[in-house]
PDB file with one MODEL, atoms N, CA, C and O in Angstrom:
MODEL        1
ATOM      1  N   UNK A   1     -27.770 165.745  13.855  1.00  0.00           N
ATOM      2  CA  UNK A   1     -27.200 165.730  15.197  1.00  0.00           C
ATOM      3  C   UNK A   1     -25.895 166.505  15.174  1.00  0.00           C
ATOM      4  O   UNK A   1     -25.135 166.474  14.206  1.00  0.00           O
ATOM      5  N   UNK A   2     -25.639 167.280  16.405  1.00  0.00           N
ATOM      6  CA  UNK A   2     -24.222 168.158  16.207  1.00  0.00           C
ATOM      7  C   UNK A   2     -24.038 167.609  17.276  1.00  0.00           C
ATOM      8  O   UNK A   2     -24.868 167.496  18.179  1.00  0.00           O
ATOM      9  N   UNK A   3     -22.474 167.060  17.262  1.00  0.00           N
ATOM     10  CA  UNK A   3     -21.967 166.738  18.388  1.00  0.00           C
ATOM     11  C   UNK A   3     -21.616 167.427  19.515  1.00  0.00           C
ATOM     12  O   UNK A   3     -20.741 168.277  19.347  1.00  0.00           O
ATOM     13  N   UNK A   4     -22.177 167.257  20.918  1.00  0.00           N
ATOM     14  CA  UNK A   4     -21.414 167.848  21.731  1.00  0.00           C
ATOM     15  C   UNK A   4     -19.857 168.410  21.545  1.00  0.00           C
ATOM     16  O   UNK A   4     -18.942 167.746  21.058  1.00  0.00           O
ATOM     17  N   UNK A   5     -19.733 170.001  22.118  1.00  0.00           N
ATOM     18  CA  UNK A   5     -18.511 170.203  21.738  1.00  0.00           C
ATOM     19  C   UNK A   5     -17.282 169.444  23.260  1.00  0.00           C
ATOM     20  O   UNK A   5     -16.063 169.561  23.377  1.00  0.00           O
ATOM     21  N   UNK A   6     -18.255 168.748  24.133  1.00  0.00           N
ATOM     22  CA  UNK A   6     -17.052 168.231  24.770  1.00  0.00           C
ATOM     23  C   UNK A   6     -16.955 166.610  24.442  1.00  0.00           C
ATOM     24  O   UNK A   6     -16.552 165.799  25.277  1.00  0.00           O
ATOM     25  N   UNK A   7     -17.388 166.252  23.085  1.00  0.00           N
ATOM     26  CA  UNK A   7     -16.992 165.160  22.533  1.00  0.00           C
ATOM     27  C   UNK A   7     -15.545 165.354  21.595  1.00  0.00           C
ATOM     28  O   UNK A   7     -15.127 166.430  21.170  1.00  0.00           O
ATOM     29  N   UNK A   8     -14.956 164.104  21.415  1.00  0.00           N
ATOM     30  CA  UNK A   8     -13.276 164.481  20.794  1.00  0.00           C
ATOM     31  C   UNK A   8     -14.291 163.240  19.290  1.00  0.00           C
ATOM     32  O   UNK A   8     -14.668 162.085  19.089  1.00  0.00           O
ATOM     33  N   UNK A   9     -14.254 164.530  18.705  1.00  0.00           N
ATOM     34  CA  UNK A   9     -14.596 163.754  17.065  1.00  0.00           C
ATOM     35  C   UNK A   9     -13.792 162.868  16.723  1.00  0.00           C
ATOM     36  O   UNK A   9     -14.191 161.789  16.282  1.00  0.00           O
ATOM     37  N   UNK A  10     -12.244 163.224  16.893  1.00  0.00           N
ATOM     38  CA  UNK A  10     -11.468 162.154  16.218  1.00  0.00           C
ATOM     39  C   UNK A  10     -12.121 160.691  17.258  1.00  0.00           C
ATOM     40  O   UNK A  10     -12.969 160.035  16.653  1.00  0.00           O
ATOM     41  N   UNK A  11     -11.935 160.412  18.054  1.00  0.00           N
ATOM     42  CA  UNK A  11     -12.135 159.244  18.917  1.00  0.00           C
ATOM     43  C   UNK A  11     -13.194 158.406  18.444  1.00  0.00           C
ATOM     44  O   UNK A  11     -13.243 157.184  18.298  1.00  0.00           O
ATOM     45  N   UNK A  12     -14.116 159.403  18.212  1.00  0.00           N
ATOM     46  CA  UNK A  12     -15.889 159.324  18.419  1.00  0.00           C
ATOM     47  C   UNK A  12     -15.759 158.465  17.237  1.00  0.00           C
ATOM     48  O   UNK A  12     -16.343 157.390  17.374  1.00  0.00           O
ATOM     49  N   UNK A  13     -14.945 158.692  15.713  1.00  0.00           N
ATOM     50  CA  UNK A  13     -14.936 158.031  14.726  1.00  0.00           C
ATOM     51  C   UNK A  13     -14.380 156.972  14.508  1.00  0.00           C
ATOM     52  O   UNK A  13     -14.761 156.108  13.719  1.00  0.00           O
ATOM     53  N   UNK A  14     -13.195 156.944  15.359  1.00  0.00           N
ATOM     54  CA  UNK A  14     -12.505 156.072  15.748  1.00  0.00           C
ATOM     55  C   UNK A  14     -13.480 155.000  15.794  1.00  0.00           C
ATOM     56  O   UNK A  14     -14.008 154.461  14.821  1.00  0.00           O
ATOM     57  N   UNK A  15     -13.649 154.770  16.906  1.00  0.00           N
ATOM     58  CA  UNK A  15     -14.827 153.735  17.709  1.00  0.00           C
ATOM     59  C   UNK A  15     -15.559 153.524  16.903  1.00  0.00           C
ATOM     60  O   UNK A  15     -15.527 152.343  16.558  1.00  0.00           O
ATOM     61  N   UNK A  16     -16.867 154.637  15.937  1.00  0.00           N
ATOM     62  CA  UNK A  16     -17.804 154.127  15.303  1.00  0.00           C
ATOM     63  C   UNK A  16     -17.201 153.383  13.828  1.00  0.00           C
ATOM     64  O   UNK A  16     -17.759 152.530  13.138  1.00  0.00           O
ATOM     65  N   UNK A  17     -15.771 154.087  13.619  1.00  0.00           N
ATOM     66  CA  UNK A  17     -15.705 153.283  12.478  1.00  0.00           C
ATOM     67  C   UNK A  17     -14.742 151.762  12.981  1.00  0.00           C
ATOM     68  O   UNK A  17     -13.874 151.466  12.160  1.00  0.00           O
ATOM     69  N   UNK A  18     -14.784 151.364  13.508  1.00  0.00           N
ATOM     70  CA  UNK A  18     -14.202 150.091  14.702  1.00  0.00           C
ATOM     71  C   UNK A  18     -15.535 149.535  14.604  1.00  0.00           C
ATOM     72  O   UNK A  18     -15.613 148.574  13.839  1.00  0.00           O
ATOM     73  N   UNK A  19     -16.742 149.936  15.255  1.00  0.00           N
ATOM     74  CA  UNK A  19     -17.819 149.168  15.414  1.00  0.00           C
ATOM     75  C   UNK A  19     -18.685 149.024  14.046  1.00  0.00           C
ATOM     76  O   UNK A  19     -19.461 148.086  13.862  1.00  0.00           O
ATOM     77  N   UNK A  20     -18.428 150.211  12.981  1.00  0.00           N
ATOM     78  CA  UNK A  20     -19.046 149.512  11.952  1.00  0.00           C
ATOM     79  C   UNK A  20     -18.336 148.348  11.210  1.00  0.00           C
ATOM     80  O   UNK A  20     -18.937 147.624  10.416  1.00  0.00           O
ATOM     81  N   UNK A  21     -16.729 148.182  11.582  1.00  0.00           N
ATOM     82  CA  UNK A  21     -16.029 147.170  10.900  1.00  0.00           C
ATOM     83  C   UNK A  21     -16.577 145.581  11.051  1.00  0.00           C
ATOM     84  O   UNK A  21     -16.275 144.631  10.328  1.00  0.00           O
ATOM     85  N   UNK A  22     -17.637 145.595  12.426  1.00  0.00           N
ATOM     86  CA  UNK A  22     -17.769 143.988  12.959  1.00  0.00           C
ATOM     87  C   UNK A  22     -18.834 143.663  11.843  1.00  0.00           C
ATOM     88  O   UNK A  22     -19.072 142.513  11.473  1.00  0.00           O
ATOM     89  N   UNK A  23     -19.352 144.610  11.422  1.00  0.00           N
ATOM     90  CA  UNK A  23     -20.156 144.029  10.692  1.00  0.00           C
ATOM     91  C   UNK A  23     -20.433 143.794   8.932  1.00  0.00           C
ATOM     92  O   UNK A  23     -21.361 143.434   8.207  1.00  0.00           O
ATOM     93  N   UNK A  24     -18.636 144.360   8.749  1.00  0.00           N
ATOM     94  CA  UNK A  24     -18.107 144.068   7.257  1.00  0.00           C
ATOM     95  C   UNK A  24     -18.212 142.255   6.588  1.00  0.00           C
ATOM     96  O   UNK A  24     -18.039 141.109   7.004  1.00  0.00           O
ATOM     97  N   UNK A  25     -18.608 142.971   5.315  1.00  0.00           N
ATOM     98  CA  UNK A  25     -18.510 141.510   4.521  1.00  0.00           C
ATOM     99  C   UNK A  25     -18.071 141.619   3.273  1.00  0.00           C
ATOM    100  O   UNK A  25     -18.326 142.706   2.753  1.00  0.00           O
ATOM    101  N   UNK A  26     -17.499 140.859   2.626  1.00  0.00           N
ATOM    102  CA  UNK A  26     -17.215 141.059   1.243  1.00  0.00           C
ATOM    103  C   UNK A  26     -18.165 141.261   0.354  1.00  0.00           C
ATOM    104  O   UNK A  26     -19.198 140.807   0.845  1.00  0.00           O
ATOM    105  N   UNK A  27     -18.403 141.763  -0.845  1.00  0.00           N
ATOM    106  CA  UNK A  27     -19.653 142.318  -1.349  1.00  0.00           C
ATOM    107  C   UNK A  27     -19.336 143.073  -2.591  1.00  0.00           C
ATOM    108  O   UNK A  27     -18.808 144.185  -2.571  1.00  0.00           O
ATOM    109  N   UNK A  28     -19.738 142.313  -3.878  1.00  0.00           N
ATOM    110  CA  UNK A  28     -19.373 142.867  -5.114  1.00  0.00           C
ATOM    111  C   UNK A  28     -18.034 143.856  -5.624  1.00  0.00           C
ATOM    112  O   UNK A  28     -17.962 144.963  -6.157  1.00  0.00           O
ATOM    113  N   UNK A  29     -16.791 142.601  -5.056  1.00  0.00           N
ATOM    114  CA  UNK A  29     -15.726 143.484  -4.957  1.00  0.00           C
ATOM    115  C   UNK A  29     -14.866 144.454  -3.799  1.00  0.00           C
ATOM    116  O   UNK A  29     -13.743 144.954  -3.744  1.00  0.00           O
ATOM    117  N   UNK A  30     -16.127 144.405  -2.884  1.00  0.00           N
ATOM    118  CA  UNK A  30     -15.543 145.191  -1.767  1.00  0.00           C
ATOM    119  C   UNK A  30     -15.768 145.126  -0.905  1.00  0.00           C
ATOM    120  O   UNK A  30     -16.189 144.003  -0.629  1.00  0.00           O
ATOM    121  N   UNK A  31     -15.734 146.126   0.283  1.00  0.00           N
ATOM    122  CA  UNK A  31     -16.136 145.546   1.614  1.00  0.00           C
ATOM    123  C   UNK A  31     -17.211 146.694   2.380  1.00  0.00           C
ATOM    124  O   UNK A  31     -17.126 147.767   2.978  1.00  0.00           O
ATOM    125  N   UNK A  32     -18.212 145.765   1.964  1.00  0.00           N
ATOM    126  CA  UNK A  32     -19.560 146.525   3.002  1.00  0.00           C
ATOM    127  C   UNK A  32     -19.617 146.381   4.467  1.00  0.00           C
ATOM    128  O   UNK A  32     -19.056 145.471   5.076  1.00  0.00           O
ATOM    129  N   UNK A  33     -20.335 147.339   5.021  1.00  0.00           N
ATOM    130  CA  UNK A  33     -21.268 147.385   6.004  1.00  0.00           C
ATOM    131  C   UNK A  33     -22.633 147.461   6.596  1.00  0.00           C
ATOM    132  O   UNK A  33     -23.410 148.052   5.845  1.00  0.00           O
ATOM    133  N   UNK A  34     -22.942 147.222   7.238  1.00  0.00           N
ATOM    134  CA  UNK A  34     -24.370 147.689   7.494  1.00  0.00           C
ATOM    135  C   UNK A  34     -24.156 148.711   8.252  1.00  0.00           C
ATOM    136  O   UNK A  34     -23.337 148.714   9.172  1.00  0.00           O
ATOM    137  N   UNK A  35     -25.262 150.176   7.753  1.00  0.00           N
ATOM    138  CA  UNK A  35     -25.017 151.430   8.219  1.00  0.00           C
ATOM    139  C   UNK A  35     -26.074 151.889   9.309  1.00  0.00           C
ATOM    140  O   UNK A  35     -26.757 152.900   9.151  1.00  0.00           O
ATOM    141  N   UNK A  36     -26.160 151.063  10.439  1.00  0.00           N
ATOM    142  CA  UNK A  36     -27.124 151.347  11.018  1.00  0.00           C
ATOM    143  C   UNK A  36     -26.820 152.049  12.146  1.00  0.00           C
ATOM    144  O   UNK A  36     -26.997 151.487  13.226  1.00  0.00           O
ATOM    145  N   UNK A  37     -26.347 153.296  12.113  1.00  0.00           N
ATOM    146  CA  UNK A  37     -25.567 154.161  12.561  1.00  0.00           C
ATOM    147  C   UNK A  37     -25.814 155.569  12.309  1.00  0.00           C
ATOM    148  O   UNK A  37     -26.141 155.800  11.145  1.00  0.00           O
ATOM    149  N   UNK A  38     -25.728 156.855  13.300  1.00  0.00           N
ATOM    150  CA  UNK A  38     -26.242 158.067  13.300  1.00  0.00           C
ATOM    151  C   UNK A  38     -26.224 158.812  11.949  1.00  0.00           C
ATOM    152  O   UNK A  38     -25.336 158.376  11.216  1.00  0.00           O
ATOM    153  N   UNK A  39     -26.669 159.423  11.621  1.00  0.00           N
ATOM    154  CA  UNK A  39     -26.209 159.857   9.880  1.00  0.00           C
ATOM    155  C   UNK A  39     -25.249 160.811   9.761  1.00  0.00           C
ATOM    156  O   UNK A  39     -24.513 161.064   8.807  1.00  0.00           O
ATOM    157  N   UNK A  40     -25.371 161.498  11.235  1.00  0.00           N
ATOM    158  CA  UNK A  40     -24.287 162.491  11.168  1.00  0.00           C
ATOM    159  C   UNK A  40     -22.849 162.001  11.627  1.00  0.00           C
ATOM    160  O   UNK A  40     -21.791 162.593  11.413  1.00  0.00           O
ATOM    161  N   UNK A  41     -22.985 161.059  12.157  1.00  0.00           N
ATOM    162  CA  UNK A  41     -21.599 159.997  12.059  1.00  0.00           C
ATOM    163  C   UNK A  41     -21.170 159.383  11.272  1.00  0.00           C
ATOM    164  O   UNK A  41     -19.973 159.101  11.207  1.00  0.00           O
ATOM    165  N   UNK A  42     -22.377 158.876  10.161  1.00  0.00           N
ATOM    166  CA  UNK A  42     -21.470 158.096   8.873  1.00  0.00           C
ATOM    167  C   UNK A  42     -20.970 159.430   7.946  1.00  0.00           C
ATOM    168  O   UNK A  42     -19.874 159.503   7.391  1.00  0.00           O
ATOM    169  N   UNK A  43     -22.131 160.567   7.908  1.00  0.00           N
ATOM    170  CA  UNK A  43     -21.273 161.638   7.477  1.00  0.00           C
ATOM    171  C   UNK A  43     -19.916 162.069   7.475  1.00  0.00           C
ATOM    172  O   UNK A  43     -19.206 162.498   6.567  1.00  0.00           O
ATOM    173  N   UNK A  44     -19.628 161.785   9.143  1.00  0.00           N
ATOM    174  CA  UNK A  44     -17.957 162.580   9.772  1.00  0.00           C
ATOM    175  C   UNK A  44     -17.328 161.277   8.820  1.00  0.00           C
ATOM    176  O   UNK A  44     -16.403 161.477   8.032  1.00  0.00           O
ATOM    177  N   UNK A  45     -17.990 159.853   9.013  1.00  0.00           N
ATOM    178  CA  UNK A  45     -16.644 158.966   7.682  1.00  0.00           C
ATOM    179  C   UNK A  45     -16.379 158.943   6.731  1.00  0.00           C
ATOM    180  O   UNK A  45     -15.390 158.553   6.110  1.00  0.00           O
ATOM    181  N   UNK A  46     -17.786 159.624   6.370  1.00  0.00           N
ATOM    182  CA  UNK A  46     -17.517 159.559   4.704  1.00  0.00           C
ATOM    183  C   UNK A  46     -16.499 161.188   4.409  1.00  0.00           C
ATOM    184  O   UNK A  46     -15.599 161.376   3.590  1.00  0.00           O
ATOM    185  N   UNK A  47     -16.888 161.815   5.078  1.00  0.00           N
ATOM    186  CA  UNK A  47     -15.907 162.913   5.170  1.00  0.00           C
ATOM    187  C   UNK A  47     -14.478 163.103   5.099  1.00  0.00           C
ATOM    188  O   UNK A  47     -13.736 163.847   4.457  1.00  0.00           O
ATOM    189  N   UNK A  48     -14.217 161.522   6.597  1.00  0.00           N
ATOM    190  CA  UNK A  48     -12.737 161.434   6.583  1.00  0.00           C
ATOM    191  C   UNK A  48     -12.074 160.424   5.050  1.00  0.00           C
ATOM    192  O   UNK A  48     -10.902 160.111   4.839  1.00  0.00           O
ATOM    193  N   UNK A  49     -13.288 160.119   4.198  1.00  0.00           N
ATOM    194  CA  UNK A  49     -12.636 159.062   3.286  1.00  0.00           C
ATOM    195  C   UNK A  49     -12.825 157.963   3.339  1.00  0.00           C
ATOM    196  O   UNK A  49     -12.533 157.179   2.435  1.00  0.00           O
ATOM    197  N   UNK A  50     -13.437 157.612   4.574  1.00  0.00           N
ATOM    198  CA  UNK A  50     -13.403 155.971   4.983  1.00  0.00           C
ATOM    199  C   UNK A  50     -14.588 155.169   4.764  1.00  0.00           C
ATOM    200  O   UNK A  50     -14.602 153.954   4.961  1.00  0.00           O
ATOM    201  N   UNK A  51     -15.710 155.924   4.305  1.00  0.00           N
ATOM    202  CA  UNK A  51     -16.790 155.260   3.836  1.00  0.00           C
ATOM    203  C   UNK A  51     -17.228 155.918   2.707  1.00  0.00           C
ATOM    204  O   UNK A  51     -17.482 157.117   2.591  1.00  0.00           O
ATOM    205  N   UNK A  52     -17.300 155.014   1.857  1.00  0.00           N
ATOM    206  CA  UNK A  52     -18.251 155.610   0.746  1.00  0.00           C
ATOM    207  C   UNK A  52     -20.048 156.743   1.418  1.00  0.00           C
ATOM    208  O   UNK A  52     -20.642 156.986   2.469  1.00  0.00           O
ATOM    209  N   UNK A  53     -20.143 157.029   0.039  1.00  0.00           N
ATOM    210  CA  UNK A  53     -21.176 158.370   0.633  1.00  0.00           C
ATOM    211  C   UNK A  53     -22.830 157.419   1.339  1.00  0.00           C
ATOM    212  O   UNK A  53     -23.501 156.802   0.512  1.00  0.00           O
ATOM    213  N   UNK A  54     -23.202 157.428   2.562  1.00  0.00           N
ATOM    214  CA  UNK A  54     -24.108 156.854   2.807  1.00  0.00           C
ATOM    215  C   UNK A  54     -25.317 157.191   2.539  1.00  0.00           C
ATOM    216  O   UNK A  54     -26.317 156.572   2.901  1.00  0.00           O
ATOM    217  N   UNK A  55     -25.294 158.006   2.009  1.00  0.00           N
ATOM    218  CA  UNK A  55     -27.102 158.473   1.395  1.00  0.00           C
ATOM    219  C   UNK A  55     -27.603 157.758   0.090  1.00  0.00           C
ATOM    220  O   UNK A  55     -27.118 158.036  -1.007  1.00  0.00           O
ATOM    221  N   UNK A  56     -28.444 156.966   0.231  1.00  0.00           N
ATOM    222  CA  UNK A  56     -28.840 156.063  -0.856  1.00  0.00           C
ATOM    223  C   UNK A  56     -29.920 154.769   0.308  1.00  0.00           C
ATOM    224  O   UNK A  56     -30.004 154.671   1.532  1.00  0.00           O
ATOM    225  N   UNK A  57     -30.642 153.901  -0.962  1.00  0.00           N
ATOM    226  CA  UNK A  57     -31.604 152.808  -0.457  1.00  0.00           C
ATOM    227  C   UNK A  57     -30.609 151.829   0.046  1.00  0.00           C
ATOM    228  O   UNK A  57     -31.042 151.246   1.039  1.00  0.00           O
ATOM    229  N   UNK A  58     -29.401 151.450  -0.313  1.00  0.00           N
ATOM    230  CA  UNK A  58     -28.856 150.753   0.417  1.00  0.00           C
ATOM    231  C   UNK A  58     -28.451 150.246   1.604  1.00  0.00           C
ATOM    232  O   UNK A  58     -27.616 150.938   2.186  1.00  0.00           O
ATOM    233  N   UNK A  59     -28.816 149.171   2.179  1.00  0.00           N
ATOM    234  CA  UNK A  59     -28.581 148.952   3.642  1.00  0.00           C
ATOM    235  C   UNK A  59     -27.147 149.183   4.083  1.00  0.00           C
ATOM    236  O   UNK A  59     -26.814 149.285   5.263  1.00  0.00           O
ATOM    237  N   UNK A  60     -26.317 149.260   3.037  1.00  0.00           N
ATOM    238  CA  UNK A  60     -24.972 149.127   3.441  1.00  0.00           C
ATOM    239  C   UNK A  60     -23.959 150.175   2.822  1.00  0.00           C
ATOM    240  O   UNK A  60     -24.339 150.676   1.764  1.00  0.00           O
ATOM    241  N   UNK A  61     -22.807 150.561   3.279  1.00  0.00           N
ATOM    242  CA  UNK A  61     -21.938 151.284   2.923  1.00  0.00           C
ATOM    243  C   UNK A  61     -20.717 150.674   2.759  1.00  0.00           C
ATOM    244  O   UNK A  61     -20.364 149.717   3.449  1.00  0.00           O
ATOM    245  N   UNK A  62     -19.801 151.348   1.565  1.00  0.00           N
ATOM    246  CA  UNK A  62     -18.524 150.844   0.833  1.00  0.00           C
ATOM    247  C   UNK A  62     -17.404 151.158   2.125  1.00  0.00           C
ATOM    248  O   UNK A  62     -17.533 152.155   2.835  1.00  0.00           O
ATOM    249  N   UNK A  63     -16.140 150.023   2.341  1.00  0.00           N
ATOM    250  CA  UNK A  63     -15.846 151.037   3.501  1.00  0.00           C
ATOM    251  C   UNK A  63     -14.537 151.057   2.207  1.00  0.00           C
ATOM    252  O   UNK A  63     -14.443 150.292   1.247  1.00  0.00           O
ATOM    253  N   UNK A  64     -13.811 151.970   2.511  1.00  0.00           N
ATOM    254  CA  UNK A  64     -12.278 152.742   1.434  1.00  0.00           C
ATOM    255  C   UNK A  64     -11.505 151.424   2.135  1.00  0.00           C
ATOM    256  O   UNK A  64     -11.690 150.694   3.108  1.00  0.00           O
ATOM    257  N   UNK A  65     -10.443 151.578   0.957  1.00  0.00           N
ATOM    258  CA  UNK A  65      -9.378 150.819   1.398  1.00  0.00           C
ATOM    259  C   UNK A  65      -8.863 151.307   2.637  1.00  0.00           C
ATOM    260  O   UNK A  65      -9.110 150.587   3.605  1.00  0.00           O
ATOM    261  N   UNK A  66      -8.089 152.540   2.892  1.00  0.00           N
ATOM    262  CA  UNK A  66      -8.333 153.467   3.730  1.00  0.00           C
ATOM    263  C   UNK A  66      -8.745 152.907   5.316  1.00  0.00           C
ATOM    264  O   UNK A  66      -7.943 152.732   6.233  1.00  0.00           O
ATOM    265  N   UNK A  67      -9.876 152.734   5.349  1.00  0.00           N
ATOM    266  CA  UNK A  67     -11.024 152.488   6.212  1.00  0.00           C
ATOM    267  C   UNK A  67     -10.954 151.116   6.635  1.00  0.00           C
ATOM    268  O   UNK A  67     -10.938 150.614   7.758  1.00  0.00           O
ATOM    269  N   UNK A  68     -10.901 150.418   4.996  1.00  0.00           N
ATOM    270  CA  UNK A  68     -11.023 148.788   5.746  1.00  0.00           C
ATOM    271  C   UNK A  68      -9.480 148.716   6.838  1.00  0.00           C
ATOM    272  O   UNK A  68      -9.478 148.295   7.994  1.00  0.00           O
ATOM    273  N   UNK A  69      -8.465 149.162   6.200  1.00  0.00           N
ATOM    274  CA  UNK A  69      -7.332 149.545   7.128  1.00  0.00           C
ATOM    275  C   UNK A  69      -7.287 149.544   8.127  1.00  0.00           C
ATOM    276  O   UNK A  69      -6.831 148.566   8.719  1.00  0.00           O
ATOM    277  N   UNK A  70      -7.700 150.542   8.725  1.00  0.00           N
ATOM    278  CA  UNK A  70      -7.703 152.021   9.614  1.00  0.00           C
ATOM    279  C   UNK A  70      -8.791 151.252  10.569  1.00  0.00           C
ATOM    280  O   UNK A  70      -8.886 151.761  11.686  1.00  0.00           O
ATOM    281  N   UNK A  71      -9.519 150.261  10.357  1.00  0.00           N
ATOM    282  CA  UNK A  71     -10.784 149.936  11.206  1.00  0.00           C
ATOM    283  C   UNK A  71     -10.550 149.007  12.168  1.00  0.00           C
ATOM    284  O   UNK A  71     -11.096 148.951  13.270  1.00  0.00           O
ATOM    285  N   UNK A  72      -9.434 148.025  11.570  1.00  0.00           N
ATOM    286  CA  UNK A  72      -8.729 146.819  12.266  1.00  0.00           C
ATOM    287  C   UNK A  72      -7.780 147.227  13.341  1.00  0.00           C
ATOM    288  O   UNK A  72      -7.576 146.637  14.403  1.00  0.00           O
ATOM    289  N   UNK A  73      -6.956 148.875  12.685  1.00  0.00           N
ATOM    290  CA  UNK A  73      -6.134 149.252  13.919  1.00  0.00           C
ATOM    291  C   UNK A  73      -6.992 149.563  15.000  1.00  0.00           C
ATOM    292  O   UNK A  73      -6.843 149.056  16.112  1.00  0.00           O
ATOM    293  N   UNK A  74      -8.329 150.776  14.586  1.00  0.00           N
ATOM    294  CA  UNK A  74      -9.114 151.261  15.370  1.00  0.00           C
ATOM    295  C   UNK A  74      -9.439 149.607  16.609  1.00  0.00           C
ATOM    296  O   UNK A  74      -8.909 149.432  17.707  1.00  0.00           O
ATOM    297  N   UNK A  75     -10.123 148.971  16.128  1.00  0.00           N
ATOM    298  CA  UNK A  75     -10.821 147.565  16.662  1.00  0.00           C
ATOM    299  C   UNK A  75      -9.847 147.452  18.124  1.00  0.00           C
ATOM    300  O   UNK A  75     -10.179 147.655  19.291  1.00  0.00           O
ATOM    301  N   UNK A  76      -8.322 146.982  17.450  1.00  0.00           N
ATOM    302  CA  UNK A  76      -7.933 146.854  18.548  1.00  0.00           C
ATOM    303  C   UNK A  76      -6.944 148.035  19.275  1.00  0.00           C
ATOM    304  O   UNK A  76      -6.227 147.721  20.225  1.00  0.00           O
ATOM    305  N   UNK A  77      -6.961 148.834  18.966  1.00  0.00           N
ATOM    306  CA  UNK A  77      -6.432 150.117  19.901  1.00  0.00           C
ATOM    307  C   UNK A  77      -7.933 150.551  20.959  1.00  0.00           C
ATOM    308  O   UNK A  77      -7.732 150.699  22.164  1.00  0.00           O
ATOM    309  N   UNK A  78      -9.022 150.683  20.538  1.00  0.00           N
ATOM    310  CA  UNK A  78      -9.539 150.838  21.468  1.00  0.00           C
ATOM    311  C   UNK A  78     -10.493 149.888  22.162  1.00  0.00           C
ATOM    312  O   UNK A  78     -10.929 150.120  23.290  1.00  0.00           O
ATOM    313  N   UNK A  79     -10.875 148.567  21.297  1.00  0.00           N
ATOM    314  CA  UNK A  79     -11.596 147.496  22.041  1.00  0.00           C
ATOM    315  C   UNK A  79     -10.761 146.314  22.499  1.00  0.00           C
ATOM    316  O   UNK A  79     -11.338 145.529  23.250  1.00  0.00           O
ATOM    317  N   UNK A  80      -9.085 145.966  22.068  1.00  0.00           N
ATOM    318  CA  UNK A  80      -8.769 145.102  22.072  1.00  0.00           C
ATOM    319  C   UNK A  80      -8.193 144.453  23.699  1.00  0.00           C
ATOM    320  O   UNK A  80      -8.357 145.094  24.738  1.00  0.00           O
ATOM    321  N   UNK A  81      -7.673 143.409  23.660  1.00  0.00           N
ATOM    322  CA  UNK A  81      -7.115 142.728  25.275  1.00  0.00           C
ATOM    323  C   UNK A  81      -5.772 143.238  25.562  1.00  0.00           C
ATOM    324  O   UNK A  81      -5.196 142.910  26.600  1.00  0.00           O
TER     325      UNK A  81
ENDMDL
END
């Protein structure tokens, strides 16, 4: 998938990496997700650093320290009250 060029990537990641955070859990040391999410979007995260590389049998992806961070601000800067 190529993103529309009148989409703002930064945002777009924003949000998806916000919405993959709801579904973090602790997990052999770290903090997974379930990656059930566009591939060319977990791509743009794993790109920015914030997710481990999602290509593999695994249902889930590593999120970076980074990321686990960055996901809580995301959460509530753009979903919060």
């Amino acid at each position: 998938m190529t993103f529309d060029e009148n989409i703002n990537e930064e945002k777009l990641a924003e949000a998806a990496l916000a919405i993959l955070s709801l579904t973090a859990h602790k997990e052999f040391g770290g903090v997974r997700a379930w990656k059930g999410m566009d591939w060319d979007l977990l791509g743009l995260l794993h790109k920015k650093g914030w997710i481990g590389d999602p290509v593999g049998k695994q249902k889930s992806v590593i999120l970076s320290d980074e990321g686990e961070k960055l996901a809580a601000q995301f959460l509530e800067k753009h979903f919060g009250k």
